[in-house]
PAVO-988601 format. One record per atom (N, C-alpha, C, O, CB): atom name; residue number from 1; x, y, z; residue in three letters. Coordinates in steps of 0.001 Angstrom, whole numbers, padded with zeros to 6 digits. Glycine has a CB too. Layout:
// PAVO-988601
+------+------+---------+---------+---------+------+
| dopa | baro |    east |   north |      up | tise |
+------+------+---------+---------+---------+------+
|   CA |  NUM |       X |       Y |       Z |  ALA |
...
+------+------+---------+---------+---------+------+
//
This chain:
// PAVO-988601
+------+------+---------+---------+---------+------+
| dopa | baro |    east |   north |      up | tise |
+------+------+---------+---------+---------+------+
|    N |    1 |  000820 | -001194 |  000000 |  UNK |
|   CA |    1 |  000000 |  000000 |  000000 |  UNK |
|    C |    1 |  000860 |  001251 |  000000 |  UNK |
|    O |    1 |  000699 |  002158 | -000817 |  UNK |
|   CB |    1 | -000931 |  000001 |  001196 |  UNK |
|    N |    2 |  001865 |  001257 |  001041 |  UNK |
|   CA |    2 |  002648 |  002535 |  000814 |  UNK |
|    C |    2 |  003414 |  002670 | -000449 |  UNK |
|    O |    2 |  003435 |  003685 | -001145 |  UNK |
|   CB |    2 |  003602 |  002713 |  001876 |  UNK |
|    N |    3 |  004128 |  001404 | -000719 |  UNK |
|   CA |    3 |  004733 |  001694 | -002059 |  UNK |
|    C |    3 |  003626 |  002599 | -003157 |  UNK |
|    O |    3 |  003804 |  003757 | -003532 |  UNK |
|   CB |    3 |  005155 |  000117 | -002732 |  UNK |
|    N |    4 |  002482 |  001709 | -003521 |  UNK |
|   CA |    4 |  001261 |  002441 | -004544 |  UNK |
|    C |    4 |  001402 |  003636 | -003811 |  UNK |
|    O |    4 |  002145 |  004417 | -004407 |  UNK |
|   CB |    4 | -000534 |  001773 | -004612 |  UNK |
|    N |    5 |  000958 |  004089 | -002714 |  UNK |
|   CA |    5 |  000798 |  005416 | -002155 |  UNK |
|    C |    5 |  001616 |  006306 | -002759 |  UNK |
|    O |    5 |  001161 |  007236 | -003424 |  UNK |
|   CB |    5 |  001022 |  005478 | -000796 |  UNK |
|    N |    6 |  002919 |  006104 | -002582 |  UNK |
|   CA |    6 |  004036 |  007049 | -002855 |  UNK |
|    C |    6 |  004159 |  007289 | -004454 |  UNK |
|    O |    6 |  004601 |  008381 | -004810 |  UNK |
|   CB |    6 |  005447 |  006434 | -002235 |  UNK |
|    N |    7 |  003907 |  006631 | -005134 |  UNK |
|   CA |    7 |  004194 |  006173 | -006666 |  UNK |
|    C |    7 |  002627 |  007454 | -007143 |  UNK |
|    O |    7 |  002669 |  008297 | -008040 |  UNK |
|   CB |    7 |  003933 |  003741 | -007075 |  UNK |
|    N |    8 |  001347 |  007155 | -006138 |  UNK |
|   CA |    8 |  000546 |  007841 | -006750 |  UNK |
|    C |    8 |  000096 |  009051 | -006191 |  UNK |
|    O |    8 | -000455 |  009952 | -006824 |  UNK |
|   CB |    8 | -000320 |  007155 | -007014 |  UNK |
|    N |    9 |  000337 |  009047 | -005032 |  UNK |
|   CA |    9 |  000194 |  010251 | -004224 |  UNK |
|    C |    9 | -001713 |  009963 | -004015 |  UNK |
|    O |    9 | -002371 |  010971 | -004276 |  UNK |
|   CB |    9 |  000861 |  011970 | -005240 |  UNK |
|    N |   10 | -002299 |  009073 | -003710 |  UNK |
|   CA |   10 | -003356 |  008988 | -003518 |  UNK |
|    C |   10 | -004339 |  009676 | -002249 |  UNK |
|    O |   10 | -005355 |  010366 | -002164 |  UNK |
|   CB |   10 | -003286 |  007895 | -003623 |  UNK |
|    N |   11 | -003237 |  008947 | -001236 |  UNK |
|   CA |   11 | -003819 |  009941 |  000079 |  UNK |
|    C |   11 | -002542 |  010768 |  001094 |  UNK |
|    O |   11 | -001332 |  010679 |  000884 |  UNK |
|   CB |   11 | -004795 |  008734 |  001298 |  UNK |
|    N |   12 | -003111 |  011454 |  002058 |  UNK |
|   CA |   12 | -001904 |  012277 |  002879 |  UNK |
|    C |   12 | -000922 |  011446 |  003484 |  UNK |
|    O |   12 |  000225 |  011793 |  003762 |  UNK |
|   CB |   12 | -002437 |  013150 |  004075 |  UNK |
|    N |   13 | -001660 |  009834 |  003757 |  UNK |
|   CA |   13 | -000878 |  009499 |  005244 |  UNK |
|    C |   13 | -001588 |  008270 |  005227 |  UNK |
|    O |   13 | -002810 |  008124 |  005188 |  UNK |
|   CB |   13 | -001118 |  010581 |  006797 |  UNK |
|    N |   14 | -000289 |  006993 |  005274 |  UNK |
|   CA |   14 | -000386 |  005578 |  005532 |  UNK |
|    C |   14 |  000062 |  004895 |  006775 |  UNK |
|    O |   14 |  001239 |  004567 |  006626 |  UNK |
|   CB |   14 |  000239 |  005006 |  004599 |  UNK |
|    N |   15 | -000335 |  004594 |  007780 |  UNK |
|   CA |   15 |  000350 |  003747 |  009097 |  UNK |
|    C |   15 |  000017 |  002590 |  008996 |  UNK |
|    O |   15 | -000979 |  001957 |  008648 |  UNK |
|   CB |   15 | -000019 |  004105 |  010525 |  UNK |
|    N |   16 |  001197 |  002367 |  009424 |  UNK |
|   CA |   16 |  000898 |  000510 |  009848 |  UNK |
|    C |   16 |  000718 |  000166 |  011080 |  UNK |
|    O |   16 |  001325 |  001050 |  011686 |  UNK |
|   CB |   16 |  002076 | -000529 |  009557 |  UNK |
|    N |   17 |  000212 | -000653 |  011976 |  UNK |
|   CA |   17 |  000017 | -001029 |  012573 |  UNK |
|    C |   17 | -000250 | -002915 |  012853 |  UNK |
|    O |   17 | -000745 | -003699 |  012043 |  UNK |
|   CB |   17 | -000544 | -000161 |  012605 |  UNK |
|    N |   18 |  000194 | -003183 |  014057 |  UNK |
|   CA |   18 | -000078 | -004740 |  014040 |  UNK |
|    C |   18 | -001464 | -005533 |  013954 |  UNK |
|    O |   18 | -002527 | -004940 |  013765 |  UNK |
|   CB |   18 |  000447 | -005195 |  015208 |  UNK |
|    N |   19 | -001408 | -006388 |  014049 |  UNK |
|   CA |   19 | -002688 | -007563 |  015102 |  UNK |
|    C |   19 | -003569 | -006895 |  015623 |  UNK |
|    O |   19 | -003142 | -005957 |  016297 |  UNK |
|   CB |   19 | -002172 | -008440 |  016520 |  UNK |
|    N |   20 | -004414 | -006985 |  015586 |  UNK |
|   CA |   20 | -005421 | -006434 |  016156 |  UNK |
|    C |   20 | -006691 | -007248 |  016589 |  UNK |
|    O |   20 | -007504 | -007310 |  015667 |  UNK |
|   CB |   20 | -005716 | -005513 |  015359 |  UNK |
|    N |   21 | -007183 | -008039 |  018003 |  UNK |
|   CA |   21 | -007882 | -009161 |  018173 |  UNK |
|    C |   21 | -008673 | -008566 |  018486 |  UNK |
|    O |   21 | -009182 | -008990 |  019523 |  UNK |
|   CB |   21 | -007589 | -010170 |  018859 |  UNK |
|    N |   22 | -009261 | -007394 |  017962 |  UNK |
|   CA |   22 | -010993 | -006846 |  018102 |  UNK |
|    C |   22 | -011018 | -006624 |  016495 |  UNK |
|    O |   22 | -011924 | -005933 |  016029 |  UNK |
|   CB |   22 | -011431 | -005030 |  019267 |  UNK |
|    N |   23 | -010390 | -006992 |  015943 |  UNK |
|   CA |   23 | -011009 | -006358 |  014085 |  UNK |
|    C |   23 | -011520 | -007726 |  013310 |  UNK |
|    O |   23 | -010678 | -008624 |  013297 |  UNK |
|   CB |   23 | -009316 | -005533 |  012766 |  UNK |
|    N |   24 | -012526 | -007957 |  012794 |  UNK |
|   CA |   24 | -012842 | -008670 |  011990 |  UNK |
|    C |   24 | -011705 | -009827 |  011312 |  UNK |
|    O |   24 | -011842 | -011029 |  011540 |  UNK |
|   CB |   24 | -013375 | -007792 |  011215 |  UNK |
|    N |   25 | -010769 | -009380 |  010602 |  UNK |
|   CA |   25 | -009687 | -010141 |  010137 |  UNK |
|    C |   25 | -009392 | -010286 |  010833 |  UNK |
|    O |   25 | -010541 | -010614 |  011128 |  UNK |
|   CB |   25 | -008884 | -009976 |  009457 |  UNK |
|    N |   26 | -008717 | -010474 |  011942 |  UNK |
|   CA |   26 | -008048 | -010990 |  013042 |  UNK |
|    C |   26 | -007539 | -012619 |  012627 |  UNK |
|    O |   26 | -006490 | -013146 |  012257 |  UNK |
|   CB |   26 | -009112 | -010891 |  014372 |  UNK |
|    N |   27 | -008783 | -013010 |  012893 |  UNK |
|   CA |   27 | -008889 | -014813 |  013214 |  UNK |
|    C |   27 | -008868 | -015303 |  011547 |  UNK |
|    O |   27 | -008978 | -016483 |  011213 |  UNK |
|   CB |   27 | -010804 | -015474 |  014245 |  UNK |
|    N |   28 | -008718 | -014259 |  010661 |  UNK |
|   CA |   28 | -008447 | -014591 |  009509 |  UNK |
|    C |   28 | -006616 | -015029 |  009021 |  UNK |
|    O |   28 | -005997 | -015948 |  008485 |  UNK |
|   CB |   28 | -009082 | -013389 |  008833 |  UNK |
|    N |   29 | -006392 | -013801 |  009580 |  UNK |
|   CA |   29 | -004765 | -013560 |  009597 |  UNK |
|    C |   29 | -004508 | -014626 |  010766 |  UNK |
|    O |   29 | -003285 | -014490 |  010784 |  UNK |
|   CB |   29 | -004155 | -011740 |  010022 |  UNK |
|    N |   30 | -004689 | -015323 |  011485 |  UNK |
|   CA |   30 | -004164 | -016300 |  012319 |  UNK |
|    C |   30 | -004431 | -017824 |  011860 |  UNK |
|    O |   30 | -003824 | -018818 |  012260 |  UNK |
|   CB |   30 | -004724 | -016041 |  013660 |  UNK |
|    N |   31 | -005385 | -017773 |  011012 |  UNK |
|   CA |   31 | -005331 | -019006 |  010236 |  UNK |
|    C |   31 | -004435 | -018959 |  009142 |  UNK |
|    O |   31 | -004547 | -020012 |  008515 |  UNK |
|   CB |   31 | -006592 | -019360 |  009741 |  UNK |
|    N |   32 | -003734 | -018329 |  008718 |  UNK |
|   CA |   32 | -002423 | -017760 |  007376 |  UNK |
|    C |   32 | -003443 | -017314 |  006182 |  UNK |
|    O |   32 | -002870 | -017151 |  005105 |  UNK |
|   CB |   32 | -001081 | -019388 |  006580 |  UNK |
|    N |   33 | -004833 | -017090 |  006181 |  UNK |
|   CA |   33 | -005190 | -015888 |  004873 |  UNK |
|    C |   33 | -005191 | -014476 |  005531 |  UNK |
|    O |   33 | -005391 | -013914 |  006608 |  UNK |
|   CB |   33 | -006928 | -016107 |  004067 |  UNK |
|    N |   34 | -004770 | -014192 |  003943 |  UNK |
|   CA |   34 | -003533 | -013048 |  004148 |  UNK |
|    C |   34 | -005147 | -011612 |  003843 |  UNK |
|    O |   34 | -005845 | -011361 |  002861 |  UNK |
|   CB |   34 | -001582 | -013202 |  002318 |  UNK |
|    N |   35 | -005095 | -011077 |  005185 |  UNK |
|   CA |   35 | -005671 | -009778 |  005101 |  UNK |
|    C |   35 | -005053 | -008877 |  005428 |  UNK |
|    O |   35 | -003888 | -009018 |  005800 |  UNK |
|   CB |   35 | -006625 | -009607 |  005648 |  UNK |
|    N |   36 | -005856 | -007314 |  005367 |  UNK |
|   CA |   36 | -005626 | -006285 |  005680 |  UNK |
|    C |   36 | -006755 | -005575 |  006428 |  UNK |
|    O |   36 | -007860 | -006105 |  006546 |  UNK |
|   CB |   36 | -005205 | -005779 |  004682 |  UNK |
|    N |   37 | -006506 | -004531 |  006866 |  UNK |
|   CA |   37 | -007414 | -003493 |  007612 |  UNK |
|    C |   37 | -006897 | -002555 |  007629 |  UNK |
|    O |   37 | -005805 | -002243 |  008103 |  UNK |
|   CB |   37 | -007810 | -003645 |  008835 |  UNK |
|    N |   38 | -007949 | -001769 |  006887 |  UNK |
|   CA |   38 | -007998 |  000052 |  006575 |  UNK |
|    C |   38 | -008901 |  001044 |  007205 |  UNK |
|    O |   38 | -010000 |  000606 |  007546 |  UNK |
|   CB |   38 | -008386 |  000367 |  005126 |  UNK |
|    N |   39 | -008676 |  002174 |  007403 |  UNK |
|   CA |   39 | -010005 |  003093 |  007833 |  UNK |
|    C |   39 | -008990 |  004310 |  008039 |  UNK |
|    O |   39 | -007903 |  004372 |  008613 |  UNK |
|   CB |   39 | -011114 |  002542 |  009453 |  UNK |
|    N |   40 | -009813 |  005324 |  007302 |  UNK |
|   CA |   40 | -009314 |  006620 |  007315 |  UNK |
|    C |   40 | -009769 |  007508 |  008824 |  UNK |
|    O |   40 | -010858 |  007542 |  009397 |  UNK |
|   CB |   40 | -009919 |  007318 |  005904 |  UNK |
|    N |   41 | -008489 |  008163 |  009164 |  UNK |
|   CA |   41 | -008645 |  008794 |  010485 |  UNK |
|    C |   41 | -009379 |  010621 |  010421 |  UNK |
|    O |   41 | -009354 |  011329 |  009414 |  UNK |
|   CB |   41 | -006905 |  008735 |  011167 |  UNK |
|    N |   42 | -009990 |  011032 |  011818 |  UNK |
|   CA |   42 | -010606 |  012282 |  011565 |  UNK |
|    C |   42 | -012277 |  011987 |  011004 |  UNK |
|    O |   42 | -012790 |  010926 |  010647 |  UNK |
|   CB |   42 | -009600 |  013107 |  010402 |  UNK |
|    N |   43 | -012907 |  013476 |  011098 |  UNK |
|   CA |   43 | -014617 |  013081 |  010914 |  UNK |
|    C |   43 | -014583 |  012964 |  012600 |  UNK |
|    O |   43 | -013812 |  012918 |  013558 |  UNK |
|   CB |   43 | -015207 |  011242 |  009774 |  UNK |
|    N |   44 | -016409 |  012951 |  012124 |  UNK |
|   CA |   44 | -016966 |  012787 |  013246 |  UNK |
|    C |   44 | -016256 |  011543 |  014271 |  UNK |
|    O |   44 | -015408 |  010718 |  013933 |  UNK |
|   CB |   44 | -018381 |  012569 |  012858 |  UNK |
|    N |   45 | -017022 |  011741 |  015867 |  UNK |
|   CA |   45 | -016452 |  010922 |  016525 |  UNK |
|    C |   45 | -017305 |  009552 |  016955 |  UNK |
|    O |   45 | -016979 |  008846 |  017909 |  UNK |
|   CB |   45 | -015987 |  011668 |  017527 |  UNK |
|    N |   46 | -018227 |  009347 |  016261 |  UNK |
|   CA |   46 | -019067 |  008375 |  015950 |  UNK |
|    C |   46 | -018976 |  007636 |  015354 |  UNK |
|    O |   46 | -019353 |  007966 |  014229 |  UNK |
|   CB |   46 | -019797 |  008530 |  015682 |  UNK |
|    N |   47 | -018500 |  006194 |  015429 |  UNK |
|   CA |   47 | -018163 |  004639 |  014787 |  UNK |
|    C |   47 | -018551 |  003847 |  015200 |  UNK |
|    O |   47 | -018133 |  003169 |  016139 |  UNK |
|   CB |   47 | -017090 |  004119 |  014706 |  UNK |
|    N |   48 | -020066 |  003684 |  014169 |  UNK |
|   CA |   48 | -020250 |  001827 |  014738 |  UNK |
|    C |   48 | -021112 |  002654 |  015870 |  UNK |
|    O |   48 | -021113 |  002283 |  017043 |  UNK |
|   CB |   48 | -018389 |  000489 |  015471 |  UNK |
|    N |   49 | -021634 |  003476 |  015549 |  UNK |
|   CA |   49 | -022597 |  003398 |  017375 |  UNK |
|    C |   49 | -023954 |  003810 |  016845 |  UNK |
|    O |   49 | -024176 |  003859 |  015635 |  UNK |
|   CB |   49 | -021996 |  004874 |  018992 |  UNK |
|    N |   50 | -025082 |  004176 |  017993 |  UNK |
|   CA |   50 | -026201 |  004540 |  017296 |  UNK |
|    C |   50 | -025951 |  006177 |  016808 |  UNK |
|    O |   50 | -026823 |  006705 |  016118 |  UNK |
|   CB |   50 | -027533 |  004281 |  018284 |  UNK |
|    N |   51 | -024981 |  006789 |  017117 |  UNK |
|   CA |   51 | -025138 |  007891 |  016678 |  UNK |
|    C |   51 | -024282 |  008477 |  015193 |  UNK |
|    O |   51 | -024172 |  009616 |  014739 |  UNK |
|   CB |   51 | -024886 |  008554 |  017835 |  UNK |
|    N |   52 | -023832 |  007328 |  014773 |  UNK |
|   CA |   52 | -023456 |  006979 |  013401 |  UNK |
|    C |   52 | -024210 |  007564 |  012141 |  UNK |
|    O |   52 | -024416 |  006698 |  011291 |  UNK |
|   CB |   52 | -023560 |  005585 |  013328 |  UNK |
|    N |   53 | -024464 |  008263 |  011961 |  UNK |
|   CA |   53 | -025887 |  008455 |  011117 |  UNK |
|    C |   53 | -024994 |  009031 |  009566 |  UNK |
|    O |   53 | -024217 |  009979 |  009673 |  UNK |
|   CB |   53 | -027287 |  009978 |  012054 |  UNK |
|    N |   54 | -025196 |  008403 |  008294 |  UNK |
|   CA |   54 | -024957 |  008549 |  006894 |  UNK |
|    C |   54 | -024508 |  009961 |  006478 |  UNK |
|    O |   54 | -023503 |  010237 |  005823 |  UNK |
|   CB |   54 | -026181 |  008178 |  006165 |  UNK |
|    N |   55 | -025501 |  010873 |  007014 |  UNK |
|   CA |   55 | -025319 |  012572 |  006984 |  UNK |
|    C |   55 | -024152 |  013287 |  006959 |  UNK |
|    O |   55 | -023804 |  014274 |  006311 |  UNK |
|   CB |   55 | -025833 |  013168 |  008060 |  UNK |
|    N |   56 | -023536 |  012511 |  007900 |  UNK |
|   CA |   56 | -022364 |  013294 |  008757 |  UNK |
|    C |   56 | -021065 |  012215 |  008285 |  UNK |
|    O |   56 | -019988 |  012335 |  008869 |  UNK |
|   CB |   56 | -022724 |  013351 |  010831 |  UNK |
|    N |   57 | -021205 |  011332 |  007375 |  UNK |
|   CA |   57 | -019946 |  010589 |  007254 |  UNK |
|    C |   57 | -018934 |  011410 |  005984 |  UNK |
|    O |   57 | -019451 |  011588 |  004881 |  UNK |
|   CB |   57 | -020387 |  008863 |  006831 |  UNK |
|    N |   58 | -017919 |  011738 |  006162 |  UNK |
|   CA |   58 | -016528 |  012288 |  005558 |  UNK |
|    C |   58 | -016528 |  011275 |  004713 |  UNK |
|    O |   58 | -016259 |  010139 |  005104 |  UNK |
|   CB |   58 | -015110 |  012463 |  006495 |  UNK |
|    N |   59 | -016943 |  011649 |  002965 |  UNK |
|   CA |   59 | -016404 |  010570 |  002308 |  UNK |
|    C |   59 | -015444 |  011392 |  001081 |  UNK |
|    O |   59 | -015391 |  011109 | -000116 |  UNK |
|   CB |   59 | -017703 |  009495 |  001737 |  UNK |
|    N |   60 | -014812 |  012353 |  001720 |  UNK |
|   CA |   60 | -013471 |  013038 |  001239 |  UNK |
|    C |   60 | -013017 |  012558 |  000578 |  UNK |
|    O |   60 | -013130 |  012792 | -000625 |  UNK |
|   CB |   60 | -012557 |  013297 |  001878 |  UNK |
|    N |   61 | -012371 |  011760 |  001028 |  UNK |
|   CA |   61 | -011031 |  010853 |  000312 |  UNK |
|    C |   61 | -011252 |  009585 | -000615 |  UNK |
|    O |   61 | -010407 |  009058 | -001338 |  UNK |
|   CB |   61 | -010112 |  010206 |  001513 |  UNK |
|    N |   62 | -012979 |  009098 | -000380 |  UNK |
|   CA |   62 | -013095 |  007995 | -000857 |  UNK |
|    C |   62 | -013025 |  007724 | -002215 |  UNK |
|    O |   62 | -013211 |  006556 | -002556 |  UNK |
|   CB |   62 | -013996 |  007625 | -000457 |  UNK |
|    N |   63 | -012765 |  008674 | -003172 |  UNK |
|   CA |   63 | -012155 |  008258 | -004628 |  UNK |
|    C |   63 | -010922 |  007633 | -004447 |  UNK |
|    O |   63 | -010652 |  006462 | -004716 |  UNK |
|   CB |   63 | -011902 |  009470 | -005629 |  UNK |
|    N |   64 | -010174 |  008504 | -003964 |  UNK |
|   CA |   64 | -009045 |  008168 | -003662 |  UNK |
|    C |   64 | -008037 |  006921 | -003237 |  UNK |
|    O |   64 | -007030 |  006327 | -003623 |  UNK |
|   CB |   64 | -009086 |  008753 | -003097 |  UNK |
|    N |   65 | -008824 |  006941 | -002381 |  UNK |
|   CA |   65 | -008865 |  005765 | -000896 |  UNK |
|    C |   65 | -009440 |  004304 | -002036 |  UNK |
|    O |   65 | -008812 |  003249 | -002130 |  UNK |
|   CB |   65 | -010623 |  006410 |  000924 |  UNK |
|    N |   66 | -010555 |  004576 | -002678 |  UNK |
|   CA |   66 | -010822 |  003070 | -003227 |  UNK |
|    C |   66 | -009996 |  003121 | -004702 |  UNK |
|    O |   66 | -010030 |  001950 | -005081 |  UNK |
|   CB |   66 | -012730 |  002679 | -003458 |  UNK |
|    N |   67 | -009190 |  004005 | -005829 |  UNK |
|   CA |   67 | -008391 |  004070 | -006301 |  UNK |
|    C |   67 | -006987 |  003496 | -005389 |  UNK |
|    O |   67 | -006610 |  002625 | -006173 |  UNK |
|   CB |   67 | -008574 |  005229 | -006742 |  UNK |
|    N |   68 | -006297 |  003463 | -004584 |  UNK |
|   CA |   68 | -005333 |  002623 | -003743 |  UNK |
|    C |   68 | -005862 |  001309 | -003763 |  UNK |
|    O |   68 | -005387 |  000453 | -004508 |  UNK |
|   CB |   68 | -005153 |  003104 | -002258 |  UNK |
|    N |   69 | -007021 |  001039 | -002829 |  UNK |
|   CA |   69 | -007202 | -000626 | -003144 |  UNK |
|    C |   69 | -007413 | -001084 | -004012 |  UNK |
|    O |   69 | -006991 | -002226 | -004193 |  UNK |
|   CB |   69 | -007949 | -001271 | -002697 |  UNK |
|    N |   70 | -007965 | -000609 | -004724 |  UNK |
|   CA |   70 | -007851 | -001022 | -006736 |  UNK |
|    C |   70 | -006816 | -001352 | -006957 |  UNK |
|    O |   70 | -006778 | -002582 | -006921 |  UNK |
|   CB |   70 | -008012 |  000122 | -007987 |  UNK |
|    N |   71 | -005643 | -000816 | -007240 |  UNK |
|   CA |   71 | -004141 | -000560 | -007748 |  UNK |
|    C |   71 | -003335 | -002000 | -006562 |  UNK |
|    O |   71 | -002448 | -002772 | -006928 |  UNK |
|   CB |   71 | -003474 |  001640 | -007296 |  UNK |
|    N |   72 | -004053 | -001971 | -005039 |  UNK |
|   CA |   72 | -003090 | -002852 | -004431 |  UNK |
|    C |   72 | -003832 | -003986 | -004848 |  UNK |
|    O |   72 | -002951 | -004763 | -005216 |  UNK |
|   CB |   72 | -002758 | -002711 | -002842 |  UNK |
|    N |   73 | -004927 | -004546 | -005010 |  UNK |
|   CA |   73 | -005797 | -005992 | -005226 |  UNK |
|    C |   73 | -005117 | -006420 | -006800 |  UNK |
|    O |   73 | -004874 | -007592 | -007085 |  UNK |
|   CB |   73 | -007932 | -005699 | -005287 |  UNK |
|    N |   74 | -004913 | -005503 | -007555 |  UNK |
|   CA |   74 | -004033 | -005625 | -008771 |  UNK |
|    C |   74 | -002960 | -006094 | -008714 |  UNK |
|    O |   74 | -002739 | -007184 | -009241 |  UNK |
|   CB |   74 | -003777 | -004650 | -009329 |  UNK |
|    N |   75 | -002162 | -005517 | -008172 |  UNK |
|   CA |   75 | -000817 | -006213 | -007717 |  UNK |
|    C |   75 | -000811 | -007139 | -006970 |  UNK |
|    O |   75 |  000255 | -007754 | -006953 |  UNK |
|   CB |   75 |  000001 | -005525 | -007139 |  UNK |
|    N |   76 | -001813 | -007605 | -006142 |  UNK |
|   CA |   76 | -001630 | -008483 | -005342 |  UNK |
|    C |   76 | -001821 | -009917 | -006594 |  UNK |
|    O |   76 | -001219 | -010983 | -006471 |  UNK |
|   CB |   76 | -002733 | -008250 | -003960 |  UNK |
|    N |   77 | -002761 | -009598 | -007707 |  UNK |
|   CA |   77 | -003021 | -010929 | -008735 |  UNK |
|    C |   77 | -001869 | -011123 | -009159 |  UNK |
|    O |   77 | -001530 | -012295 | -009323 |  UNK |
|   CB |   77 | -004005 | -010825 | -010014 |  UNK |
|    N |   78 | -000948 | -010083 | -009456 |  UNK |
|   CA |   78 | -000262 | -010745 | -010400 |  UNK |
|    C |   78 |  001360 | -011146 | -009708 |  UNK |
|    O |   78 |  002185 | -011759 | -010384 |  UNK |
|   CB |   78 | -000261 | -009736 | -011776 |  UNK |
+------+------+---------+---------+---------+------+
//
């Protein structure tokens, strides 16, 4: 992802981070299929709760943001 990042300048800012045994993939990545987990930081402070509401979601970056996973699911085929 950072490599594509840098090559395209897609978004401001990529971190990595480890394991994570509250995220969905988790128990994916511990059986050896190979995931990832993304989510853009900033926006409201509402995730996943009832006060979550469509209105108020930052979808700024999301050309962007789904242009990167495009470009990495690509590379990942070949």
């Amino acid at each position: 992802l950072k490599e594509i990042n840098t090559e395209h300048k897609y978004i401001s800012k990529i971190n990595s981070r480890g394991k994570a045994a509250n995220s969905d993939h988790y128990f994916f990545t511990e059986k050896g299929v190979p995931a990832f987990f993304i989510y853009t930081q900033g926006g409201p402070s509402a995730y996943h709760d009832v006060f979550d509401k469509p209105e108020t979601l930052p979808l700024n970056e999301y050309n962007d943001l789904f242009k990167l996973i495009v470009d990495f699911n690509k590379k990942l085929m070949n």
